[in-house]
CHARMM internal coordinates of N, CA and C (Angstrom, degrees):
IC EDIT
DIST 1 N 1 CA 1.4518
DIST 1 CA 1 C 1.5204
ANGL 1 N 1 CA 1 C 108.77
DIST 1 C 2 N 1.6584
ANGL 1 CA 1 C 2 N 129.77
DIHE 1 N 1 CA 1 C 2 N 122.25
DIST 2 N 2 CA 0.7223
ANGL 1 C 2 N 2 CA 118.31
DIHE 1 CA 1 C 2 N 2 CA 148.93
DIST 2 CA 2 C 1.7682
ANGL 2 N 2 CA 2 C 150.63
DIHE 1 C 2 N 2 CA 2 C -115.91
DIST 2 C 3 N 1.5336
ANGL 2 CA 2 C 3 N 118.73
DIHE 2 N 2 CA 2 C 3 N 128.92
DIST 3 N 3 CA 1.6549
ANGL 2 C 3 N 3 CA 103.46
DIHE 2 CA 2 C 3 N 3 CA -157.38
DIST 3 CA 3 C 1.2104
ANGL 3 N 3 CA 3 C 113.61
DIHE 2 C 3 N 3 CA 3 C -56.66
DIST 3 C 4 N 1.7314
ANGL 3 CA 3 C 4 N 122.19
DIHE 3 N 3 CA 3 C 4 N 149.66
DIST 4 N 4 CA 0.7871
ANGL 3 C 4 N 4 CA 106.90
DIHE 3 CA 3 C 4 N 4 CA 166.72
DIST 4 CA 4 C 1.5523
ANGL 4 N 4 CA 4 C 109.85
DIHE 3 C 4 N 4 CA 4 C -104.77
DIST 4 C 5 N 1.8921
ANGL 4 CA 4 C 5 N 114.83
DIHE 4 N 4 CA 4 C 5 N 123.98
DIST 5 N 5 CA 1.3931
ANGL 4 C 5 N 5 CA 131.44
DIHE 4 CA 4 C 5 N 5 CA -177.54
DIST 5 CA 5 C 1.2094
ANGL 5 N 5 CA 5 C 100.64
DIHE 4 C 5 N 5 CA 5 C -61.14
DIST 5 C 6 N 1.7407
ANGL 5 CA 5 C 6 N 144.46
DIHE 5 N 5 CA 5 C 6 N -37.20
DIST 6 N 6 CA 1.0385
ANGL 5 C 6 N 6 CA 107.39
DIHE 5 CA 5 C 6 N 6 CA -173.87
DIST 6 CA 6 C 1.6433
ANGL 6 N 6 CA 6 C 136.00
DIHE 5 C 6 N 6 CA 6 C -79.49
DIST 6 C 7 N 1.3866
ANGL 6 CA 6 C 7 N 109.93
DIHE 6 N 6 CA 6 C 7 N 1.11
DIST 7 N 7 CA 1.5222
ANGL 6 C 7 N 7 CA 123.00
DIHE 6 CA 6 C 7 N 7 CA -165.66
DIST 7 CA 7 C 1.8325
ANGL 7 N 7 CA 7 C 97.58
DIHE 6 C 7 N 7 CA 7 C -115.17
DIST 7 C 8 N 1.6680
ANGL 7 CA 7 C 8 N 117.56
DIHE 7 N 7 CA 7 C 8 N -39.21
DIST 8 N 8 CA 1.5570
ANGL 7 C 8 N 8 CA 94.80
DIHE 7 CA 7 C 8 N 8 CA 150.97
DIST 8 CA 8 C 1.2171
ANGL 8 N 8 CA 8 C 141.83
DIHE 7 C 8 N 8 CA 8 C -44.08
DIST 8 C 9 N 1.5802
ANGL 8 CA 8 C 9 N 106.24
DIHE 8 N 8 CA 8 C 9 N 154.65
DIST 9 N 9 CA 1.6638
ANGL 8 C 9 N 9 CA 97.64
DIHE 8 CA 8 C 9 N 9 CA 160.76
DIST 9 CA 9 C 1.4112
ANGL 9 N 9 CA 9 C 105.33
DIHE 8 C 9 N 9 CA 9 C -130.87
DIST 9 C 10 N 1.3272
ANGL 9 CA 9 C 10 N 114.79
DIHE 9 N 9 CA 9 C 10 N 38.34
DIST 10 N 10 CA 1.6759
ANGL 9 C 10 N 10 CA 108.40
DIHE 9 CA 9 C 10 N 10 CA -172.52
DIST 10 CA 10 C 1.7014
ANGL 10 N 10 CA 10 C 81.70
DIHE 9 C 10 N 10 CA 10 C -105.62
DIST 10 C 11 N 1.1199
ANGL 10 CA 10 C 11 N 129.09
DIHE 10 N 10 CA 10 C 11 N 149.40
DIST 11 N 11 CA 1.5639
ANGL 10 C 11 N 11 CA 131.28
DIHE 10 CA 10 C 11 N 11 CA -172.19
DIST 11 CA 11 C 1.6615
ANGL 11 N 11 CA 11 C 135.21
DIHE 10 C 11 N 11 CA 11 C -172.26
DIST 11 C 12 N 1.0432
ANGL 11 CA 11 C 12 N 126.35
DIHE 11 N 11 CA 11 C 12 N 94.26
DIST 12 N 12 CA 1.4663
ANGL 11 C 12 N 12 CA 114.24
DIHE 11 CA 11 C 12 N 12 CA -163.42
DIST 12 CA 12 C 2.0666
ANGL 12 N 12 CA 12 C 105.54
DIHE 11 C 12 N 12 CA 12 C 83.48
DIST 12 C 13 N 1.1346
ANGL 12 CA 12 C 13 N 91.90
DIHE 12 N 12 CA 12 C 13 N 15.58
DIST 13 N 13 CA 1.7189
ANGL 12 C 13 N 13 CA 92.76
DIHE 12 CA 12 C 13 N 13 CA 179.62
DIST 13 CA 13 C 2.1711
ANGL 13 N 13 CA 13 C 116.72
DIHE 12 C 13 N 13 CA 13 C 82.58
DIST 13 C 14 N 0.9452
ANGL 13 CA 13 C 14 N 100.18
DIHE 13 N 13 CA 13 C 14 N -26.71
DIST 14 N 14 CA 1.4121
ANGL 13 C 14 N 14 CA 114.92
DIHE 13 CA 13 C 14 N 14 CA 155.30
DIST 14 CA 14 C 1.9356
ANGL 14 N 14 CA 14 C 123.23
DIHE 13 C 14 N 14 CA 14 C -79.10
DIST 14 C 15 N 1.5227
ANGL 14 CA 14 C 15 N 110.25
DIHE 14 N 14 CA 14 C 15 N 159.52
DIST 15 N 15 CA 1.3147
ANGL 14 C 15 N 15 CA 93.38
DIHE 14 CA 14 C 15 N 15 CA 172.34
DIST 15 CA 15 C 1.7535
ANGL 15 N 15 CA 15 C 98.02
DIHE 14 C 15 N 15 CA 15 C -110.22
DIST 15 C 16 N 1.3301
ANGL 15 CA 15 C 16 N 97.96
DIHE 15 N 15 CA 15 C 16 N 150.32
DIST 16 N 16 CA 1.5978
ANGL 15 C 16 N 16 CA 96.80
DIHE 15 CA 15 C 16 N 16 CA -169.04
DIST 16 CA 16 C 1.2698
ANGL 16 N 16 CA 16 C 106.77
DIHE 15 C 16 N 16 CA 16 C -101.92
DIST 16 C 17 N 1.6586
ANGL 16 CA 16 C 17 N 122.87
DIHE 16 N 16 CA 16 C 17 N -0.78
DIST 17 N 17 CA 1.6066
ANGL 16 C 17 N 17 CA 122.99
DIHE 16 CA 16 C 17 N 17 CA -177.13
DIST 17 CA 17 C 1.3546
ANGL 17 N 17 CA 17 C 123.15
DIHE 16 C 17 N 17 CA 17 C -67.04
DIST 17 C 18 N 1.6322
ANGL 17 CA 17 C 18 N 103.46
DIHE 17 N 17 CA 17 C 18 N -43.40
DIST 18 N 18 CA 1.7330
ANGL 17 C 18 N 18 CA 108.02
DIHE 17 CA 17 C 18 N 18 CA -170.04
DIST 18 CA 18 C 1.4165
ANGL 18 N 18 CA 18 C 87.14
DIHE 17 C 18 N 18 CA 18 C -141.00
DIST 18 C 19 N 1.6759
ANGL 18 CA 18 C 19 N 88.54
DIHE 18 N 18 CA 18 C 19 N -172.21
DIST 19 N 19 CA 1.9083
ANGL 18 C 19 N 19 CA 112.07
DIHE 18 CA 18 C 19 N 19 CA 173.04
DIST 19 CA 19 C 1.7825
ANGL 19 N 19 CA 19 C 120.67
DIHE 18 C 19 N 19 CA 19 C -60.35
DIST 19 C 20 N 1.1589
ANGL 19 CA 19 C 20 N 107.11
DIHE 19 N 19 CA 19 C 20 N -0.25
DIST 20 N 20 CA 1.4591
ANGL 19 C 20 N 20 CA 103.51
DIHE 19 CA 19 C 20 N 20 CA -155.01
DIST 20 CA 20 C 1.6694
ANGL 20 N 20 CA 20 C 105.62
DIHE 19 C 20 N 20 CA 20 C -71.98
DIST 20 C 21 N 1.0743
ANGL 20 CA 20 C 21 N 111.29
DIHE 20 N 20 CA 20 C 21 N 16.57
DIST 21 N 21 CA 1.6944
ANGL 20 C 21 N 21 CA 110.66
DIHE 20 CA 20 C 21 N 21 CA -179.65
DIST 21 CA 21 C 1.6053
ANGL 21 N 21 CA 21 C 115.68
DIHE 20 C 21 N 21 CA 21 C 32.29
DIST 21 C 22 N 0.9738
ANGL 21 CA 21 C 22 N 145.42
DIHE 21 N 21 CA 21 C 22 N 57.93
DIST 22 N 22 CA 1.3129
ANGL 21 C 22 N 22 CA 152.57
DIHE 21 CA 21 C 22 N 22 CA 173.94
DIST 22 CA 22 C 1.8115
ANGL 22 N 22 CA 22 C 113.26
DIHE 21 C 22 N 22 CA 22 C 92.22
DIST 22 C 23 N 1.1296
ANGL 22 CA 22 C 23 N 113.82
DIHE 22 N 22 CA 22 C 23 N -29.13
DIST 23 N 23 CA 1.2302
ANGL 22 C 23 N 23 CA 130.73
DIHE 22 CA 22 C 23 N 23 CA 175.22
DIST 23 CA 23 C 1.9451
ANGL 23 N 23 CA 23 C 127.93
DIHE 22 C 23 N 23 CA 23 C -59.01
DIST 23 C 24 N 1.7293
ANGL 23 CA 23 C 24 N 83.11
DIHE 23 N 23 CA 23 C 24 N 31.50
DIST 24 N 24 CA 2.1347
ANGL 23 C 24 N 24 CA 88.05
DIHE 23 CA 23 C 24 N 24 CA -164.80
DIST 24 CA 24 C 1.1602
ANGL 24 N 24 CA 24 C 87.89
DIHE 23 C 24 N 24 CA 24 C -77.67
DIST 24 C 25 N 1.5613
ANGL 24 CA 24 C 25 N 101.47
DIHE 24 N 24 CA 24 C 25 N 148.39
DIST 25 N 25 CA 1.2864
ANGL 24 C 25 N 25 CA 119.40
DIHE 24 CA 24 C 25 N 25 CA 176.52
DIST 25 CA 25 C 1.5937
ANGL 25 N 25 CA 25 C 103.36
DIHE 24 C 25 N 25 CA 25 C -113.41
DIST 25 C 26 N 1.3121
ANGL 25 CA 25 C 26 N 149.67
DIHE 25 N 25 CA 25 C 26 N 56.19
DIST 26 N 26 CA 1.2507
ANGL 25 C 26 N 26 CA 167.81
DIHE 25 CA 25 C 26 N 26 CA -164.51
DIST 26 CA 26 C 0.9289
ANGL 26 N 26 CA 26 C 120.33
DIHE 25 C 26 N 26 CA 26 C -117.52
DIST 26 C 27 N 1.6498
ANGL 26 CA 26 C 27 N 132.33
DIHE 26 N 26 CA 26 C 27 N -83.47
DIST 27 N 27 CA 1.5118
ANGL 26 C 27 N 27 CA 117.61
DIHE 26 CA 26 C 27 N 27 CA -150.20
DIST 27 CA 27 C 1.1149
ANGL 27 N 27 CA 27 C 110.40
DIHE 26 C 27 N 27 CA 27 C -131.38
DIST 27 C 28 N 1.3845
ANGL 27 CA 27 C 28 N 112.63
DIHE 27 N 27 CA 27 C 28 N -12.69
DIST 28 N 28 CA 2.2056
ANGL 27 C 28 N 28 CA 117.44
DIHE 27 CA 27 C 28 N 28 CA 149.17
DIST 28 CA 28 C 1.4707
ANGL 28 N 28 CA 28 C 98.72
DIHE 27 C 28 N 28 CA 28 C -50.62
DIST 28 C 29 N 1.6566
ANGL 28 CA 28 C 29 N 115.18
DIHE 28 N 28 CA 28 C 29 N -76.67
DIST 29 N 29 CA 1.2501
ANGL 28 C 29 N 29 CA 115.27
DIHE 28 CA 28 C 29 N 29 CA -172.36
DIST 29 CA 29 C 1.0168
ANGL 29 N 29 CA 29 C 126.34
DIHE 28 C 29 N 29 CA 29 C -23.79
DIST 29 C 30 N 1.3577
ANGL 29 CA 29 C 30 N 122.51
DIHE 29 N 29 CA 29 C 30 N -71.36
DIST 30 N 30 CA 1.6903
ANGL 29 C 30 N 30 CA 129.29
DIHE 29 CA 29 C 30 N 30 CA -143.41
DIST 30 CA 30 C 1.6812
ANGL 30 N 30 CA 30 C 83.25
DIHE 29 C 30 N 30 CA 30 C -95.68
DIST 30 C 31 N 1.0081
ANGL 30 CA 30 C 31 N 147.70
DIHE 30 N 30 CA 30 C 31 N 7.22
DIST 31 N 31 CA 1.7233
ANGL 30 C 31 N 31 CA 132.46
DIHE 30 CA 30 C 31 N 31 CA -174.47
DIST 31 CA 31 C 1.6862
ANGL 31 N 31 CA 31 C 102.81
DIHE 30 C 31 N 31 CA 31 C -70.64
DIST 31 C 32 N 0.9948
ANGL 31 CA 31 C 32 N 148.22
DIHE 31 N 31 CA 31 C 32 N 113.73
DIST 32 N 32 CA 1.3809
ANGL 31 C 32 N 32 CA 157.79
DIHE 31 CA 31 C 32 N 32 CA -161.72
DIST 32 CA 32 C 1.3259
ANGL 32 N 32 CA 32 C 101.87
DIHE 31 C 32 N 32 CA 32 C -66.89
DIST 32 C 33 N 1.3943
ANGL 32 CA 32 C 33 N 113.15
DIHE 32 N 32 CA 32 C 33 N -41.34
DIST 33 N 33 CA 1.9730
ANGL 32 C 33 N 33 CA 101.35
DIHE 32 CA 32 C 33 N 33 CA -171.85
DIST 33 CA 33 C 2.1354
ANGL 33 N 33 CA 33 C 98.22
DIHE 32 C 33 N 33 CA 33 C -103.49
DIST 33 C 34 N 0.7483
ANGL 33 CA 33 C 34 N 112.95
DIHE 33 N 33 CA 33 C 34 N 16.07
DIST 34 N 34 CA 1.8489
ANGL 33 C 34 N 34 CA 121.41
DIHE 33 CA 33 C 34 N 34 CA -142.01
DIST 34 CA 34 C 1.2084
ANGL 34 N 34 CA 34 C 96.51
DIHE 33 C 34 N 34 CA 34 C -4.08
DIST 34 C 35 N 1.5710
ANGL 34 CA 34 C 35 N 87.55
DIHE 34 N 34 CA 34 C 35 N 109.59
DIST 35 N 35 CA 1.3952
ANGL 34 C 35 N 35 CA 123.17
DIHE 34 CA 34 C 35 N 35 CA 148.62
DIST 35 CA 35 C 1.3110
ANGL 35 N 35 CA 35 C 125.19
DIHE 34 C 35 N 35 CA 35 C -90.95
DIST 35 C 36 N 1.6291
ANGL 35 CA 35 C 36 N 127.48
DIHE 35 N 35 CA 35 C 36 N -13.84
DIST 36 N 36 CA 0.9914
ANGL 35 C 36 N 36 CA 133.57
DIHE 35 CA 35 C 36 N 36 CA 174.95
DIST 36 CA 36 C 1.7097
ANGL 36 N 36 CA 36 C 98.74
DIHE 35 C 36 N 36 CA 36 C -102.95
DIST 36 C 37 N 1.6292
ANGL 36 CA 36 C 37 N 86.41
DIHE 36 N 36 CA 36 C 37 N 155.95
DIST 37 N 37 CA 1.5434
ANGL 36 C 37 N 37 CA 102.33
DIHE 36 CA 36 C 37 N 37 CA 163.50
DIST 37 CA 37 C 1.4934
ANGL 37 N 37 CA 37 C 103.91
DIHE 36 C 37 N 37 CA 37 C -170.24
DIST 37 C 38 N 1.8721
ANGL 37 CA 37 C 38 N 97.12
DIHE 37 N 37 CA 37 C 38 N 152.08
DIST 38 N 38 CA 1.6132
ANGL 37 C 38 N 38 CA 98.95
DIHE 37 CA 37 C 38 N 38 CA -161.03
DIST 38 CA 38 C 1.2993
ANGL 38 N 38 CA 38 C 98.76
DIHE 37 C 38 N 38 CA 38 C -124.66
DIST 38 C 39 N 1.3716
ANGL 38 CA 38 C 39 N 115.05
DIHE 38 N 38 CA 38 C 39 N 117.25
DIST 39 N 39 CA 1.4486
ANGL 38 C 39 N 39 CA 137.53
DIHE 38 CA 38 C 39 N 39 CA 156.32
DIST 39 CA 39 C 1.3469
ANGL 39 N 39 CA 39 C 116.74
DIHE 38 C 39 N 39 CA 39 C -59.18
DIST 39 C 40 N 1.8645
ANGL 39 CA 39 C 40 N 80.54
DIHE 39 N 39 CA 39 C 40 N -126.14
DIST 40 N 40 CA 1.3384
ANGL 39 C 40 N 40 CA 101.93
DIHE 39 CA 39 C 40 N 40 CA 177.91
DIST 40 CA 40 C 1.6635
ANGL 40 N 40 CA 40 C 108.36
DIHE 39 C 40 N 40 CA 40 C -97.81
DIST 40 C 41 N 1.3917
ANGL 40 CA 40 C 41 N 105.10
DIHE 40 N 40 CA 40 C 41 N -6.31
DIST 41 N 41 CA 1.7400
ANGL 40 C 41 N 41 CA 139.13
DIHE 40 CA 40 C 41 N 41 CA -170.10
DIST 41 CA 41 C 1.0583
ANGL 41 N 41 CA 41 C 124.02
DIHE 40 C 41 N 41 CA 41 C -143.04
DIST 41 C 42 N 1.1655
ANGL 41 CA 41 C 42 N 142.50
DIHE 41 N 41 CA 41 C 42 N 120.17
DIST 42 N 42 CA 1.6078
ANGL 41 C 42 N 42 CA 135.86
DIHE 41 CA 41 C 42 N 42 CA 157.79
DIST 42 CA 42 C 1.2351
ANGL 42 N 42 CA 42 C 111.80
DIHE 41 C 42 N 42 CA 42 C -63.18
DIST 42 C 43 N 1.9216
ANGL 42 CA 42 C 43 N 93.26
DIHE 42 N 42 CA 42 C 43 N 120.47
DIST 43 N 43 CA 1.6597
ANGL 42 C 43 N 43 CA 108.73
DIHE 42 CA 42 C 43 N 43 CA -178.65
DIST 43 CA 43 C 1.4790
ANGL 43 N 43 CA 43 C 97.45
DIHE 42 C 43 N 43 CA 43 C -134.36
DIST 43 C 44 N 1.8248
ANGL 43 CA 43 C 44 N 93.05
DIHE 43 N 43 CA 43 C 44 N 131.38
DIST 44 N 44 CA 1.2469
ANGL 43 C 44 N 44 CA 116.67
DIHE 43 CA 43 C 44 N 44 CA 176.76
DIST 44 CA 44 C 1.7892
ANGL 44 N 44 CA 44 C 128.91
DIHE 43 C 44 N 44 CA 44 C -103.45
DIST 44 C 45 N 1.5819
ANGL 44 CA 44 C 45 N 110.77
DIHE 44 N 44 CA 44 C 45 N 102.30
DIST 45 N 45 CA 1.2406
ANGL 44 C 45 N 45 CA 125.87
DIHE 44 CA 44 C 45 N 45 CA -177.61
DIST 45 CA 45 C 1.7311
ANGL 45 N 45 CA 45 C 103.21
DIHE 44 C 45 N 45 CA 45 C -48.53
DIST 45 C 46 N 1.4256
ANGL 45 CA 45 C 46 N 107.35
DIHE 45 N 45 CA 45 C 46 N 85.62
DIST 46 N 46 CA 1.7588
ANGL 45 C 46 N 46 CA 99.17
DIHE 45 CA 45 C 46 N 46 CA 161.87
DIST 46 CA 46 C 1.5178
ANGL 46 N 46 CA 46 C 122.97
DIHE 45 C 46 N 46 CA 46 C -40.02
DIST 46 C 47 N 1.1056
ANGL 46 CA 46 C 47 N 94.79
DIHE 46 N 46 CA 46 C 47 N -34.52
DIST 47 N 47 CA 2.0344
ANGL 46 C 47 N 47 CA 112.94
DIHE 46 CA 46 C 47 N 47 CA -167.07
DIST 47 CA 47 C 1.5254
ANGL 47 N 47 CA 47 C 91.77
DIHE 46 C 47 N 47 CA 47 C -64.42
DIST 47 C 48 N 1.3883
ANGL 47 CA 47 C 48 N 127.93
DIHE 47 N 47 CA 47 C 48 N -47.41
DIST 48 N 48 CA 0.7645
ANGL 47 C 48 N 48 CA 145.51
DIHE 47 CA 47 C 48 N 48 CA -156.45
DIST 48 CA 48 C 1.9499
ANGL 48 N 48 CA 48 C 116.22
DIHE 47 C 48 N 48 CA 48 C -72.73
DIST 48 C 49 N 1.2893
ANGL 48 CA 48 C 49 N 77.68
DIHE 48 N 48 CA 48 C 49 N -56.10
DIST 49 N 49 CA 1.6919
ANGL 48 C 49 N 49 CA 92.12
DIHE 48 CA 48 C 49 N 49 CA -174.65
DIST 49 CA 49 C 1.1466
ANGL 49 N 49 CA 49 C 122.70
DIHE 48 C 49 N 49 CA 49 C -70.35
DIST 49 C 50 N 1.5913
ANGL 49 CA 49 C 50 N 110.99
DIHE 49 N 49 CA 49 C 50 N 150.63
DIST 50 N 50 CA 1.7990
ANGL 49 C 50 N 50 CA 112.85
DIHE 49 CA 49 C 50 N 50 CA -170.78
DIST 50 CA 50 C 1.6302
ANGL 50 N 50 CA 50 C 94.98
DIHE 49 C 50 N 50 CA 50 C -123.19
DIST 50 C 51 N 1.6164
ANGL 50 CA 50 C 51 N 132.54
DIHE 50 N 50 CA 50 C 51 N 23.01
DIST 51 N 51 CA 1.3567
ANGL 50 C 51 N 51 CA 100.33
DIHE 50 CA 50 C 51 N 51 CA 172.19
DIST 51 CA 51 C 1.4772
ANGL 51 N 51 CA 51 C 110.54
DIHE 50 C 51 N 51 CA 51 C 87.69
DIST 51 C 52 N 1.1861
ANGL 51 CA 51 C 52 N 140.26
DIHE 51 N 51 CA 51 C 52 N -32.86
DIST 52 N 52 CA 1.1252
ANGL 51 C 52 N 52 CA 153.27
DIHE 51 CA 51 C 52 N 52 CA -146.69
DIST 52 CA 52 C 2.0625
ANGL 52 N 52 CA 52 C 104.99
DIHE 51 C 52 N 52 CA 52 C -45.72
DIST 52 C 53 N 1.8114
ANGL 52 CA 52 C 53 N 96.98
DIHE 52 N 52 CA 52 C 53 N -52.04
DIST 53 N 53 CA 1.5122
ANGL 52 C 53 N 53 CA 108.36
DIHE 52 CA 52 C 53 N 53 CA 172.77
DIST 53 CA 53 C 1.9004
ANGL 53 N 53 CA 53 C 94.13
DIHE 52 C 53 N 53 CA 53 C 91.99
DIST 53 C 54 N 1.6652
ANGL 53 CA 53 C 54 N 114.60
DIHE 53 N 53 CA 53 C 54 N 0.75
DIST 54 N 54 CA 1.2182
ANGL 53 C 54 N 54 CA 101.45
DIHE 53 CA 53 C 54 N 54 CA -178.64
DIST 54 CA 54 C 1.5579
ANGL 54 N 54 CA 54 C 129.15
DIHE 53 C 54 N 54 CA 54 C -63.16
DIST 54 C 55 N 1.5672
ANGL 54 CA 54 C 55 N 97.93
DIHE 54 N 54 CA 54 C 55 N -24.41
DIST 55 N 55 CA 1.6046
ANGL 54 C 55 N 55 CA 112.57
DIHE 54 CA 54 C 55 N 55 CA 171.74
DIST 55 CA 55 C 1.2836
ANGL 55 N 55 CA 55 C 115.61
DIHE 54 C 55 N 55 CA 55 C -80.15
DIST 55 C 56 N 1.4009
ANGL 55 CA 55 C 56 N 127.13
DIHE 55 N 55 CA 55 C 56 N -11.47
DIST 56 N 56 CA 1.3826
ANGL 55 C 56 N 56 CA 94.19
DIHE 55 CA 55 C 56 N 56 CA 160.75
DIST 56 CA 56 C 1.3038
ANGL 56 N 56 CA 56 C 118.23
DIHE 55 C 56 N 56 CA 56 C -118.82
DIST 56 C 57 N 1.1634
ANGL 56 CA 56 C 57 N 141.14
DIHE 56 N 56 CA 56 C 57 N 27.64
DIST 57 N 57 CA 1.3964
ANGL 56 C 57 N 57 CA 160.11
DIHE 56 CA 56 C 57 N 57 CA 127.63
DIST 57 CA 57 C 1.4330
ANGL 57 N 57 CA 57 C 116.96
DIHE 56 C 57 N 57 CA 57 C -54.82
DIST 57 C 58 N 1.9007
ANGL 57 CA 57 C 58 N 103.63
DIHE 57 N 57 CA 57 C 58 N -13.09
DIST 58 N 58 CA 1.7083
ANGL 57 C 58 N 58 CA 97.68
DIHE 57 CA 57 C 58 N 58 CA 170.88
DIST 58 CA 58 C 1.4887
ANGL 58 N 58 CA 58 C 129.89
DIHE 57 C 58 N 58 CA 58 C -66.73
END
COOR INIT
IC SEED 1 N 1 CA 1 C
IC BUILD
């Protein structure tokens, strides 16, 4: 799988879209099987993922 950086805004470990100071509620959330989870990094469970495209439509 690869992200595509230009339609994220999770980046450098911060989110770079709005004010939310690390606190986005976007594309961990809404992932249907969560495959994502946000550390210190957003890491994406391949095993996990179906393609869906729901995270970056968050």
């Amino acid at each position: 799988m690869k992200v595509n950086f230009e339609k994220c805004c999770w980046k450098d470990g911060a989110c770079q879209q709005c004010s939310c100071e690390g606190e986005c509620t976007g594309c961990a959330e809404v992932c249907p099987v969560q495959a994502i989870t946000r550390e210190d990094v957003i890491k994406i469970d391949v095993e996990k993922c179906i393609d869906c495209g729901a995270c970056i439509n968050a």
